[in-house]
C-alpha positions in Angstrom: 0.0 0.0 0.0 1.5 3.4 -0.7 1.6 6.2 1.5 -0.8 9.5 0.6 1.8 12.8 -0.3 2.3 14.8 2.7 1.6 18.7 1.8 3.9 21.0 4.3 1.8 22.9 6.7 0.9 26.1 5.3 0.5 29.8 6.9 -3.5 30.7 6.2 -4.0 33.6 3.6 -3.5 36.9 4.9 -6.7 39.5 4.6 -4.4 41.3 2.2 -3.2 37.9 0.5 -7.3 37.4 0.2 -7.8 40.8 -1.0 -5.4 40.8 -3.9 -6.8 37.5 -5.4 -8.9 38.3 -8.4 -10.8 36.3 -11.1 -9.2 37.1 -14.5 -10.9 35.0 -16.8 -9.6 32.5 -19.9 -10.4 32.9 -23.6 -10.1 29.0 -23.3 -13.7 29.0 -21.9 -15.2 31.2 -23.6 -17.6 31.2 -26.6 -18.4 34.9 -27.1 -16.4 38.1 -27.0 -15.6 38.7 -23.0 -13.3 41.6 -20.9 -10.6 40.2 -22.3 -11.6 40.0 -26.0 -12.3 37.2 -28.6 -13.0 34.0 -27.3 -10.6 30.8 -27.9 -13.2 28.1 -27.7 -15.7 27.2 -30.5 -19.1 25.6 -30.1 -19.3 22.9 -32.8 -22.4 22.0 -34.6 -22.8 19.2 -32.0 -23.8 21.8 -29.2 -20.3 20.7 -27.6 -17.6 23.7 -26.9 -14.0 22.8 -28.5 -11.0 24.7 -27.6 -7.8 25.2 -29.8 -7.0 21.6 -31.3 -10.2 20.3 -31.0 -9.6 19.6 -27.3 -13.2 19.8 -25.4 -13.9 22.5 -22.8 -16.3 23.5 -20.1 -17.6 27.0 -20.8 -17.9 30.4 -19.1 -20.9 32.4 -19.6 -19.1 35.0 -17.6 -18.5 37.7 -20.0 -18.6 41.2 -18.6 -17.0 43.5 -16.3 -19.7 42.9 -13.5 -19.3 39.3 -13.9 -15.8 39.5 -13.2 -16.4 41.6 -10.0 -18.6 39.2 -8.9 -16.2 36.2 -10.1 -13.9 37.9 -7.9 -15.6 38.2 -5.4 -16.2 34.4 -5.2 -13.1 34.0 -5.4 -12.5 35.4 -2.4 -15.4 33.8 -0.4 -13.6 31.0 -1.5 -9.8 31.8 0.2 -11.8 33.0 3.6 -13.8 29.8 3.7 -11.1 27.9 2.8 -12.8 26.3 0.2 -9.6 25.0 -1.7 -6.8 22.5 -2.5 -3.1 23.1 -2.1 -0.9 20.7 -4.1 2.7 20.1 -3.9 4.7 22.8 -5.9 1.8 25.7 -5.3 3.0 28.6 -4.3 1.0 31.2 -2.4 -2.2 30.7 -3.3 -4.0 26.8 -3.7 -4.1 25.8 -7.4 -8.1 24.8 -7.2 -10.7 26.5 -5.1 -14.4 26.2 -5.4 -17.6 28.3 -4.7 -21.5 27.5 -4.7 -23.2 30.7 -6.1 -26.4 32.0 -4.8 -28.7 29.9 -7.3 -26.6 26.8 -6.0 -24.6 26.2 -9.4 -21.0 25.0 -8.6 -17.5 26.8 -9.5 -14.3 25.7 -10.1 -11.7 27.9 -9.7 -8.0 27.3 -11.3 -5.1 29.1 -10.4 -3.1 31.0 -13.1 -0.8 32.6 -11.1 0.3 30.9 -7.5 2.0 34.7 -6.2 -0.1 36.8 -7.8 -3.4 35.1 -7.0 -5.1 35.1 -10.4 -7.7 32.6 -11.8 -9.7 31.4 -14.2 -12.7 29.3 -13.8 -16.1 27.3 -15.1 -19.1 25.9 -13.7 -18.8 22.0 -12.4 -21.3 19.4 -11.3 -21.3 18.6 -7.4 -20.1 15.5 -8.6 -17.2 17.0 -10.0 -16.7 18.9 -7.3 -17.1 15.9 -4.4 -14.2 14.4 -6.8 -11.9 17.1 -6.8 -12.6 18.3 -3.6 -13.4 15.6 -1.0 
């Protein structure tokens, strides 16, 4: 039987380590012009959402300014609740965070940037969530 990894004991996020973190968003999961500008991901005649390649990707209806406020503001729920995942090799901030919105729809949140605190995200199942999570 082998042994689980043992993640080092971590300092919790500061206020102002919680404060900086921010929801930036990926063209990767997007289908229609965004903040950021044209999206990278294609919905095929199938309904399904392709990215680059014709790798397969969970979209983002998040597209506008106010849903990036409020992105980032989940992600920050998510730090202070300590709704996240550190693996090995993160830096400051855990690599995957998660957040129930107010109409109960889950979010997965990805870390871009492990010092910076940036992410990108997309809506998950609670199933998906259980997995990555639990």
């Amino acid at each position: 039987m082998s042994r689980p990894k043992q993640l080092a004991e971590r300092a919790r996020l500061t206020q102002d380590q919680i404060d900086a973190a921010s929801y930036v968003g990926s063209a990767e999961h997007k289908v229609s012009r965004w903040w950021g500008g044209l999206p990278r991901a294609r919905a095929g005649k199938d309904g399904l959402a392709r990215r680059p390649k014709k790798q397969l990707t969970s979209i983002c209806d998040l597209l506008a300014d106010a849903d990036r406020a409020q992105a980032t503001e989940w992600v920050r729920q998510a730090l202070r609740q300590e709704r996240f995942r550190y693996y090995e090799g993160d830096q400051t901030y855990p690599k995957h965070i998660w957040h129930q919105d107010e109409s109960g729809r889950y979010w997965f949140g990805f870390c871009i940037n492990g010092i910076a605190g940036t992410y990108k995200g997309w809506p998950i199942d609670e199933a998906e969530k259980r997995a990555t999570f639990n």
